[in-house]
C-alpha positions in Angstrom: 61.9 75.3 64.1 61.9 75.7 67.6 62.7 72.1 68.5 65.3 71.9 66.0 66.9 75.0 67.4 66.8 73.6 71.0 68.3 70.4 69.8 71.4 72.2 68.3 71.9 74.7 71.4 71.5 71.5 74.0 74.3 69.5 71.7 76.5 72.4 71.6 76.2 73.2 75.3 76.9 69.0 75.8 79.9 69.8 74.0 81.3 72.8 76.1 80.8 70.9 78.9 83.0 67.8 77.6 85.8 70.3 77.0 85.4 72.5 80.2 85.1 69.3 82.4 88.5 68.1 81.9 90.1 71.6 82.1 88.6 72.0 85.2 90.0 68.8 86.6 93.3 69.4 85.4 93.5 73.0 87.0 91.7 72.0 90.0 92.8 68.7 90.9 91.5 66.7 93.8 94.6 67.0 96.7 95.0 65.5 99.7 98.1 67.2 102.2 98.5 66.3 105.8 99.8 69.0 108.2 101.6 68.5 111.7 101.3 71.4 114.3 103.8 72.2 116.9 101.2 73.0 119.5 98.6 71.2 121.1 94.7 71.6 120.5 94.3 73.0 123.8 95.8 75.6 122.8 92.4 76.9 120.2 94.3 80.2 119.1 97.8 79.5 118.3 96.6 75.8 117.1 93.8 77.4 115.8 95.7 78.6 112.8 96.1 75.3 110.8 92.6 74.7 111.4 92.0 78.1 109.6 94.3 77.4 107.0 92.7 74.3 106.3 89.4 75.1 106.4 89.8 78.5 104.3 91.9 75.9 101.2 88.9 73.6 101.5 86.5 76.2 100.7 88.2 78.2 98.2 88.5 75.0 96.4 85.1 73.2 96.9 87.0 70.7 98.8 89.3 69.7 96.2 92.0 70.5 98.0 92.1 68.9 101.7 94.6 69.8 104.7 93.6 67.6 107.2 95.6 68.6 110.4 97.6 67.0 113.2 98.2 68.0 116.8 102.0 68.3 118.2 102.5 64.5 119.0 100.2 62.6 116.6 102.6 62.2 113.5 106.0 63.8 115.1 106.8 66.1 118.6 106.1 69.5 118.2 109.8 70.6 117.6 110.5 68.4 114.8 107.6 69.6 112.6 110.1 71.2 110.3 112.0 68.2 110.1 108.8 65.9 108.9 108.4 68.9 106.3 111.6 69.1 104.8 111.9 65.0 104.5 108.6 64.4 103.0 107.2 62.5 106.0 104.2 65.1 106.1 103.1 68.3 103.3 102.8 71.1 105.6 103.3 72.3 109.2 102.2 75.1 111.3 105.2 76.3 113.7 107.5 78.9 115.1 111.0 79.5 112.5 113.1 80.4 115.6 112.1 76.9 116.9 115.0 75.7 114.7 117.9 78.6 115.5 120.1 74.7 116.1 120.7 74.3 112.3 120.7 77.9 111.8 120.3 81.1 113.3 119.1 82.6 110.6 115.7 80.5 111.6 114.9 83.2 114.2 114.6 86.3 112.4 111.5 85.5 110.3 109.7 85.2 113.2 110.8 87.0 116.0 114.2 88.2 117.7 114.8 90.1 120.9 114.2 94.0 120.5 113.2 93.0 116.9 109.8 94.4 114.9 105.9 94.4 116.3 103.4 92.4 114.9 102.5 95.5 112.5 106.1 96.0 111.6 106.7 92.3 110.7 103.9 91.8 108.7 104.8 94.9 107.2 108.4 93.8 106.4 107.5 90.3 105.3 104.1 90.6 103.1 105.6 94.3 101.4 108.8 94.6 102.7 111.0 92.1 101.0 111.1 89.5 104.1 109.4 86.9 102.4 111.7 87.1 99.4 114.8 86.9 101.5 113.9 83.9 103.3 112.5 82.3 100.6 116.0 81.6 99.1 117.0 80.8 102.9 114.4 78.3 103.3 114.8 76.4 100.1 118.1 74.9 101.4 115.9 73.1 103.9 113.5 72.0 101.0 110.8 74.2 102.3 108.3 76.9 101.1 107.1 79.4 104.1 104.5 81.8 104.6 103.5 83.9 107.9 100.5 82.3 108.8 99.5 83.9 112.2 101.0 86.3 114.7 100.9 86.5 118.6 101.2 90.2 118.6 103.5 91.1 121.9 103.9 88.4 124.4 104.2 88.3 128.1 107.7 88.0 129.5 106.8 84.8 131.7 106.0 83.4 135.0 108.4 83.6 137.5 108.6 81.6 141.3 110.2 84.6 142.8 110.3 87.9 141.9 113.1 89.7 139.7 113.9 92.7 141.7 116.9 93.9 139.4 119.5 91.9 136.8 121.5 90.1 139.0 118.1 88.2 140.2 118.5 87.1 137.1 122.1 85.0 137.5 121.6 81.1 137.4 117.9 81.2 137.0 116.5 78.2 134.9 114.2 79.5 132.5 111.9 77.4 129.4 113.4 80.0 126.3 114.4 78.6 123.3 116.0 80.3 120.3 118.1 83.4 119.8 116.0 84.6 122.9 117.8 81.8 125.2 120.9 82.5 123.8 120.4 86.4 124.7 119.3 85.8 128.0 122.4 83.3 128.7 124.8 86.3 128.3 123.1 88.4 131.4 123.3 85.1 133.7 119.9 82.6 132.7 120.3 79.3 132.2 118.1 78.4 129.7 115.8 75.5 128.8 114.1 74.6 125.6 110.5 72.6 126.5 107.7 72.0 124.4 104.6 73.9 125.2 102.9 70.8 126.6 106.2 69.9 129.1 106.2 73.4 130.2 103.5 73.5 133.4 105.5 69.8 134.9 108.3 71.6 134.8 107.3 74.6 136.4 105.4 72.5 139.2 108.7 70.5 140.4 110.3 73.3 140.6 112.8 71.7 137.5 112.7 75.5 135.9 112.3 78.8 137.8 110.4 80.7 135.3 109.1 79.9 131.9 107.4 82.2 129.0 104.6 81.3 126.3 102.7 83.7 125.0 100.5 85.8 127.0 97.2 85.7 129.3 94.9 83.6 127.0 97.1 80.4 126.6 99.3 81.1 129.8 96.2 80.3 131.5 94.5 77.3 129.9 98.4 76.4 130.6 97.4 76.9 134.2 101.1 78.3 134.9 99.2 81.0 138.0 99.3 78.1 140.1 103.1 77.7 140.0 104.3 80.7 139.5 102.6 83.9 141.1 104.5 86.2 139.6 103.8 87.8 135.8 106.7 89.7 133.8 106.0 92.2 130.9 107.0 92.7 128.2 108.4 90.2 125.9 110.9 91.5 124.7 112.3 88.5 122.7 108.9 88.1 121.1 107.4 92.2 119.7 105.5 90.8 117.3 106.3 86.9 116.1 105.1 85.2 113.2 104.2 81.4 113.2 104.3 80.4 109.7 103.1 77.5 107.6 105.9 75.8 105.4 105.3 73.4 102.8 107.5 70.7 101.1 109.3 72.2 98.5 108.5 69.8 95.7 105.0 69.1 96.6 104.7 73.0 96.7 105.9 73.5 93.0 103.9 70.8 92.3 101.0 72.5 92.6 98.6 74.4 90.1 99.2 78.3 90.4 96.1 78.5 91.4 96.1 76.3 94.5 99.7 78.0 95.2 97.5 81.8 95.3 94.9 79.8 97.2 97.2 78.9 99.8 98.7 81.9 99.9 95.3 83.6 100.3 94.6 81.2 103.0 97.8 82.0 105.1 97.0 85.4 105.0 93.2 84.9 106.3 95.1 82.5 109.4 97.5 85.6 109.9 94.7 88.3 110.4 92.6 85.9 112.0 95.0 84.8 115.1 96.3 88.1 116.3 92.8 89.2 115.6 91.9 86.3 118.2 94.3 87.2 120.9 93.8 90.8 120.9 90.8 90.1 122.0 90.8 87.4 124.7 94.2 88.3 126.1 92.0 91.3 127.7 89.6 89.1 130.0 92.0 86.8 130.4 94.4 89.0 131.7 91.9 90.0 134.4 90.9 86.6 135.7 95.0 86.1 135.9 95.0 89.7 138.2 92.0 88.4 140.4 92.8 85.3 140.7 96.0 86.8 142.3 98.9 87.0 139.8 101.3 89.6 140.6 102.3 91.6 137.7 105.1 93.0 137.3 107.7 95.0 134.7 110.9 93.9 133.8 113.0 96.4 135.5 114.9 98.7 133.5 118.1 97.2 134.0 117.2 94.0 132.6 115.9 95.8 129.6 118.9 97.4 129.5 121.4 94.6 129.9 119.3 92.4 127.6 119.4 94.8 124.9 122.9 95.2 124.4 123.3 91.5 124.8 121.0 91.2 122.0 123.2 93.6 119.8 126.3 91.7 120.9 125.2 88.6 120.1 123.9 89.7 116.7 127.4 91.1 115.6 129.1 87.7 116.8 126.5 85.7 114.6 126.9 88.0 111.5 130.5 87.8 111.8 130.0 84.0 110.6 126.8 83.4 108.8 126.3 85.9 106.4 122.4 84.5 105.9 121.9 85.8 109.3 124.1 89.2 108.6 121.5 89.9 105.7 118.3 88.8 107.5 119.5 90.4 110.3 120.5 93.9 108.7 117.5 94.2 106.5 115.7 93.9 110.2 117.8 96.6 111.7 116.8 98.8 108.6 113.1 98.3 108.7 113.2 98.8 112.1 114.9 102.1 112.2 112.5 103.4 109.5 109.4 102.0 111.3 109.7 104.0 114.8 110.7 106.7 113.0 107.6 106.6 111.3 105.8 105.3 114.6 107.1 107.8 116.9 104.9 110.3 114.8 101.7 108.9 114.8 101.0 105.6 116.3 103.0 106.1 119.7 101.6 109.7 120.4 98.2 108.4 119.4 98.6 105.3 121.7 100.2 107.5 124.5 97.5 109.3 124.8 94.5 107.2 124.9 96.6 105.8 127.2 96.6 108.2 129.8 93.1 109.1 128.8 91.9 105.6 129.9 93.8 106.4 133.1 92.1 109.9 134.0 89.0 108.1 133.1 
């Protein structure tokens, strides 16, 4: 009785398994993607995100789904990532929107613009906000799908060969900014230059470019840009809190099961936490070494900030009144901004202040 019971339960089980196998290959398909990167592997943080991406897909999916990834320069140069995307040559890449402000302005505000949102108040926007409905319609006329897939948190203004002493120090200067940031910038007098991470520390050197920004102490100084430029701006204002996203091929996105589509999704959000996790903490030591090793840092001074700003708000009224994509991203940012300080001015700044000036009294 026993052995005939045994028999029946093994033949049944035999039989879920011929059924389940095939539903489990047809919902978990084996995939292969590659992905380009617009920054180099020296750079382990900002880089570092497609790795995480990759890694976190593999896992989730017992390696049925593969992202192998590519440096800047293996398959296509860094600022043509979106490019290889959007024609198919690669699945995926890793990069900065506002890297591509030359087909449309509009690029810029999913990641950062000058005087925009923090990294808080972006991912805020994007993930519960609305952003990443907005720009999804945006980004489909480029055949891509996008997700924020790491943040800096606030960068460094940049490294300068001679110091900025007040706004007109600021006429003629050749600086590496790209974006609606250069364009900003151009209006109070800098000339400005659009170079690949890589190119930026050559340029610097010969003296081809006065200043140049990045990102902040960590990368700035595997970048080695101290010993060109001794002096070290703060803040970034072009940059509060940017998001480098990962954007997919449109079909090869919709091609996928729903639940690879959540698994990337899930993936993205794990790169996201996990960079600006990263750089909050080695910016600090970083930072220090920069300070020892003789950087001198510096403010921008207020009237900078203050002539940048209402250059920004200039510029932004000339580029709504001729693309309304960028009117709409760009007043949906003006409206989650407003309500953010508002909200931020209650608790987070009068915390931060502070413990601020707590640190200082020791």
């Amino acid at each position: 009785m026993e052995r005939r019971r045994f028999i029946k339960t093994a033949a049944a089980g035999a039989a879920v398994g011929a059924i389940a196998s095939p539903a489990i290959a047809q919902s978990m398909p084996e995939v292969k993607w590659r992905l380009t990167s617009s920054f180099p592997k020296s750079l382990d943080t900002i880089y570092g995100g497609a790795e995480t991406l990759s890694k976190a897909v593999a896992e989730m999916t017992d390696n049925r789904f593969q992202i192998q990834v590519f440096a800047a320069g293996e398959i296509v140069p860094g600022l043509q990532a979106l490019d290889a995307v959007s024609n198919g040559t690669v699945e995926a890449c890793h990069t900065v929107s506002y890297y591509y402000v030359g087909k449309d302005p509009t690029f810029a505000v999913p990641s950062s613009v000058p005087f925009g949102l923090n990294a808080r108040m972006q991912n805020a926007w994007l993930w519960q906000g609305g952003g990443n409905e907005l720009f999804e319609k945006f980004y489909q006329k480029f055949n891509v799908y996008a997700l924020p897939a790491g943040n800096t948190g606030a960068q460094m203004g940049g490294w300068f060969r001679k110091e900025i002493k007040n706004v007109a120090d600021m006429s003629g200067l050749k600086m590496r900014i790209g974006g609606i940031a250069g364009q900003v910038l151009q209006k109070i007098g800098v000339v400005p230059q659009q170079i690949a991470g890589g190119d930026i520390y050559p340029a610097l050197e010969k003296g081809t470019i006065d200043g140049a920004e990045w990102v902040g102490p960590y990368d700035d100084e595997k970048l080695g840009f101290n010993k060109v430029a001794p002096f070290y701006y703060y803040p970034g204002f072009w940059e509060g809190g940017p998001a480098v996203h990962a954007m997919f091929n449109l079909g090869k996105w919709n091609e996928l099961p729903k639940a690879y589509k959540n698994i990337l999704t899930a993936a993205c959000h794990q790169a996201n936490t996990i960079m600006q996790a990263k750089y909050d903490i080695v910016n600090v030591p970083a930072l220090k070494r920069l300070v020892g090793a003789g950087a001198q840092l510096r403010p921008f001074p207020a009237d900078v900030m203050e002539a940048s700003f209402r250059a920004s708000t200039e510029l932004y009224n000339e580029l709504s009144g001729r693309n309304p994509d960028f009117k709409a991203a760009i007043d949906a940012m003006r409206a989650i901004r407003g309500d953010s300080y508002l909200w931020w001015q209650v608790a987070e700044y009068t915390f931060d202040t502070f413990m601020i000036r707590a640190r200082a009294r020791g």
